[in-house]
N, C-alpha and C positions, 0 to 999 in steps of 0.2 A: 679279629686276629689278622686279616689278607689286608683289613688296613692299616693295622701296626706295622706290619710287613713291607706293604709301600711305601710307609712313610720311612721307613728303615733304609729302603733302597733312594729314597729321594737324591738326587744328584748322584749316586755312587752304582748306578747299574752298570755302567764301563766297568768297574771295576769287579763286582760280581759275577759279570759276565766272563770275566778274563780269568777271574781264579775258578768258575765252574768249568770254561774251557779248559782249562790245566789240568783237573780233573778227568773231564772228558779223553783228553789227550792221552793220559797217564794211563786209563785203563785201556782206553780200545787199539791207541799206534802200537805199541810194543805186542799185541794180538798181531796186527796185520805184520809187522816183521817177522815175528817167532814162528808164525804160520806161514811164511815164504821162506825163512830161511833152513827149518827142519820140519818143513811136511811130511818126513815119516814118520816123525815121532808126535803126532796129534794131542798128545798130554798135556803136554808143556807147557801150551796154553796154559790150559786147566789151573797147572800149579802155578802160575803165572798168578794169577787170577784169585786164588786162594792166599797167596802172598801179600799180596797190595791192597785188596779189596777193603781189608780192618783199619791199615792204617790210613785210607785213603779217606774212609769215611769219617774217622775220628776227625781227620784231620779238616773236612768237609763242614763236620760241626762246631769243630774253633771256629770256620772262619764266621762259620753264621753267628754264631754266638757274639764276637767280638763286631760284626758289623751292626748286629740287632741294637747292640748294647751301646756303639758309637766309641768304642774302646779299641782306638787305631788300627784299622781292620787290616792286612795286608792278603793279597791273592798268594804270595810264596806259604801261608799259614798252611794250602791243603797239603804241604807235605810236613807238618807238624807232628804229624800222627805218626810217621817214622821215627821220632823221638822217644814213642813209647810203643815199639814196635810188637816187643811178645804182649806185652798187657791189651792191644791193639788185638792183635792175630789170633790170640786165646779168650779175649769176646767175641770176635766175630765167630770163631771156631765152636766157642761154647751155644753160642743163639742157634749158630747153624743145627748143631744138633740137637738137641732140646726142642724147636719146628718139626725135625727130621723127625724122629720118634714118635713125633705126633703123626706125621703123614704115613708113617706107617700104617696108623689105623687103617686105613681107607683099604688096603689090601687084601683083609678078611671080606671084608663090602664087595670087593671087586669079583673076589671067588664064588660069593653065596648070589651076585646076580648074574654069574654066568648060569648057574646050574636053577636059579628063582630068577627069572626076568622081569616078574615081578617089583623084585626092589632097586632093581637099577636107578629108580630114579632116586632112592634114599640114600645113594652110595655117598652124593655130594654134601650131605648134612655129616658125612665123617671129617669129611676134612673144615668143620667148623672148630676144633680143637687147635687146627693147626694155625689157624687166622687169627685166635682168639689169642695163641701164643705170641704171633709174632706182635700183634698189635700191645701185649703187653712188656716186648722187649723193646720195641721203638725207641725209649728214652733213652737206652742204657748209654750209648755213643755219646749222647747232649752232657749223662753225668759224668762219664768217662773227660768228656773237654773241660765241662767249671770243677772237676774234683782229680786233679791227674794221681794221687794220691790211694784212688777208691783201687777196692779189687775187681778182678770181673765176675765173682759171684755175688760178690756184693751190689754192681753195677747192677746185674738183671734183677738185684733181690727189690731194691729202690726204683727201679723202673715199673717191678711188677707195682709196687707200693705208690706211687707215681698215677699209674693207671685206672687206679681202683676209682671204681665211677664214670672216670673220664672218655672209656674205650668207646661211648657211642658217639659223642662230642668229638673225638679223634676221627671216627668213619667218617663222619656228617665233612669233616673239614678236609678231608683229605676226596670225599665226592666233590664238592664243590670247585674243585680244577677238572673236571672230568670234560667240561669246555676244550679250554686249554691244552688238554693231552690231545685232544680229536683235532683239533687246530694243529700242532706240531707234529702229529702223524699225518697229513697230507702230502707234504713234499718227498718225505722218505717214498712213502707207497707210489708217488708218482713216478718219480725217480725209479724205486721197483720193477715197475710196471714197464718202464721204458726198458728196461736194462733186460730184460725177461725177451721182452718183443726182438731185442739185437741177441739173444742166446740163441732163439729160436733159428732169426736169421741167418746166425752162422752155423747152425749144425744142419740146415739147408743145404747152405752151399759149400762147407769145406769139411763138414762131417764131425767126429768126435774132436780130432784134432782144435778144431776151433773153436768148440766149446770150451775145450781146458783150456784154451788159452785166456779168454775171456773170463771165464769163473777163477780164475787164478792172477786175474792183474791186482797188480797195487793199486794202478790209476784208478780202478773201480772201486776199490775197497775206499780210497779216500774220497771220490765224490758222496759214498755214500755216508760217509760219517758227516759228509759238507752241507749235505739234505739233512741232517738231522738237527742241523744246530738249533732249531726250536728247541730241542730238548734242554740243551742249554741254559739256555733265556728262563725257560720253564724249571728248570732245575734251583737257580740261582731265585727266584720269586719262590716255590716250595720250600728249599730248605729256612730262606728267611722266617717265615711263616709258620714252619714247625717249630723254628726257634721260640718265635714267642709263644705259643703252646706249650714249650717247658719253661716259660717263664714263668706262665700262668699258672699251670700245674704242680712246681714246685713252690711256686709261692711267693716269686721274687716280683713277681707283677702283678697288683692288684686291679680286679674290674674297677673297684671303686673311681680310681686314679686316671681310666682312662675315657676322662673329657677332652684333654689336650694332648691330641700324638705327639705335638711339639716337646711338650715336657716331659711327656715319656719317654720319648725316645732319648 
């Protein structure tokens, strides 16, 4: 599948690159505003965030969808998912809690190894329900983008259905970038690292005053999103790649057929 993926991105990584940048953009600038312009009110964000995040990702999985598939792919697609904004906002909404519920488990866990220290270390086998969830709601976005039609309990009922079998095949393929992610987390933490050593610096020598001035720049906030653009790169190669994962899974892409990525693709 990573080399379906490839071959999917062959010649057109400029252009993945630029609509996962859009994305990137979409989510994290309008934080670094909201959070400069009303930092008393810290929510905002939040709701910010809960807003866009459904249809950003629907719209995430058009575009992979239509590049996987060679079906005129455009970077404007990741905001396609505003198209179908509450159907978008009330999957994300719904998955979120459905996980959420699950994690609750863990809270009994957490009380019974404060007073049993004991099982502290079994506390983390609670939250295997939660994992198990999400990795069964993964698809729902992919069928939300080829069925805009579908509901979104329908979506999670079909992803759960989707999954069945597939959930270790899915871990297995989603460790195998675990490279990659450690490669793209380098420059951030350096970057980190440096920006930490000039905090320190300046509440040295100008005291609190010049910490907040530093922890509160823009300029900061965008080199750091600038160190990150591996993620990027990495994001646009992921999602490709999970695409055809629901190719495969749903059935529109057979193993048999892939001798030639040329004719696949």
């Amino acid at each position: 599948m990573r080399m379906l993926g490839r071959e999917a991105l062959r010649g057109r990584w400029g252009m993945a690159i630029v609509a996962y940048l859009i994305y990137y953009a979409a989510v994290y600038v309008p934080l670094v505003v909201l959070s400069f312009l009303f930092s008393s009110v810290p929510w905002i964000g939040s709701v910010y965030s809960v807003l866009v995040t459904g249809p950003l990702m629907l719209g995430c999985s058009i575009f992979a969808l239509c590049l996987f598939r060679n079906d005129e792919p455009k970077a404007g697609q990741i905001f396609y998912g505003f198209e179908k904004f509450g159907k978008s906002l009330g999957l994300y909404l719904m998955i979120s809690l459905l996980i959420f519920l699950r994690v609750l488990l863990i809270i009994p866990g957490v009380v019974v190894a404060i007073f049993v220290p004991f099982f502290a270390p079994f506390v983390l086998l609670l939250a295997v329900p939660a994992i198990i969830a999400s990795i069964n709601y993964s698809q729902a976005f992919f069928i939300l983008a080829d069925h805009h039609e579908t509901g979104v309990l329908e979506c999670i009922s079909k992803s759960k259905a989707l999954m069945a079998g597939n959930k270790l095949k899915y871990c297995l393929l989603g460790l195998s970038f675990i490279g990659w992610m450690i490669l793209a987390c380098i420059p951030p933490m350096v970057f980190g690292s440096m920006s930490l050593v000039s905090v320190m610096n300046a509440t040295t020598v100008g005291g609190l005053e010049a910490y907040q001035h530093i922890s509160a720049s823009t300029g900061t906030s965008a080199l750091m999103m600038a160190s990150s653009g591996g993620f990027v790169v990495l994001l646009a190669y992921v999602m490709v790649v999970f695409a055809a994962f629901y190719e495969m899974a749903s059935g529109n892409l057979r193993p048999g057929y892939i001798t030639s990525t040329a004719e696949v693709i």
